[in-house]
N, C-alpha and C positions, 0 to 999 in steps of 0.2 A: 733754447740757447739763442740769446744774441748776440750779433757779432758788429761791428763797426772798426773805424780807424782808430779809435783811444783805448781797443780790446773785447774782451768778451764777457758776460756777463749770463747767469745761466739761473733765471725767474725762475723757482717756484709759483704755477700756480694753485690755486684753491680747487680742490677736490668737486671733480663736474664741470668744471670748465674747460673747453678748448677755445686754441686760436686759430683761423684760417687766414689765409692771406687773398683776397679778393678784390680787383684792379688795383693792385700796387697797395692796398691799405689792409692792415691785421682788426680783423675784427672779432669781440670776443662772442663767444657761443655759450649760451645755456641750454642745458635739456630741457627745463618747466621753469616754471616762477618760483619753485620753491630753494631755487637758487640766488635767483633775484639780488637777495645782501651781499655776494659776493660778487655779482658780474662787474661791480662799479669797480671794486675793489681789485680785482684781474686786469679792468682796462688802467687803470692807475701804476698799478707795479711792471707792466711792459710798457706804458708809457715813459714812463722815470727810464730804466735799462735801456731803452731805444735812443731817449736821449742822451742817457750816460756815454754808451758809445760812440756819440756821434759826435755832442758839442761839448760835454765833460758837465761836470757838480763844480758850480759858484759857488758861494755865500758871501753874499756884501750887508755890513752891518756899519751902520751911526752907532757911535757911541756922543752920548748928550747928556752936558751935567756930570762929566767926573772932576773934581777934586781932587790930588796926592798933597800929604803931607809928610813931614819927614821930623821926627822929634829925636833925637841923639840926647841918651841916658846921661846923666850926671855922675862921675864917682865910680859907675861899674863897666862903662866900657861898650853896653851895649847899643843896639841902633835899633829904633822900632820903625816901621814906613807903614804906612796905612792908605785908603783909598776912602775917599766921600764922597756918596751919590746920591744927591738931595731925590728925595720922591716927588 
């Protein structure tokens, strides 16, 4: 479980790993190497939740290259709108 000022958060980790906390830093433990593929993978998802509670999830995205057009049916009334995004 992690806990911070934005809430708590409660990681699953990957089977064989623990985490300890040693001078103020969590660091992940494995038994043998045959864990190895997942230690990275342990320190990655308490890293993401430690910061989730702390500074919160952004996403900033450009959008580049759209085009709206807008064509209004003849006769039936309808209204088509469409979006163009050159590659």
């Amino acid at each position: 479980m992690v806990q911070g000022p934005k809430g708590k958060l409660d990681t699953p980790l990957p089977s064989g790993i623990t985490m300890e906390q040693k001078d103020g830093n969590l660091v992940a433990i494995r038994p043998d190497d045959a864990h190895a593929a997942v230690h990275g993978l342990a320190r990655a998802l308490v890293n993401n939740a430690v910061e989730g509670v702390t500074k919160g999830w952004t996403r900033e995205m450009d959008i580049v290259g759209i085009a709206t057009a807008r064509n209004e049916g003849q006769g039936d009334g309808r209204v088509q709108s469409g979006v163009f995004a050159p590659d």
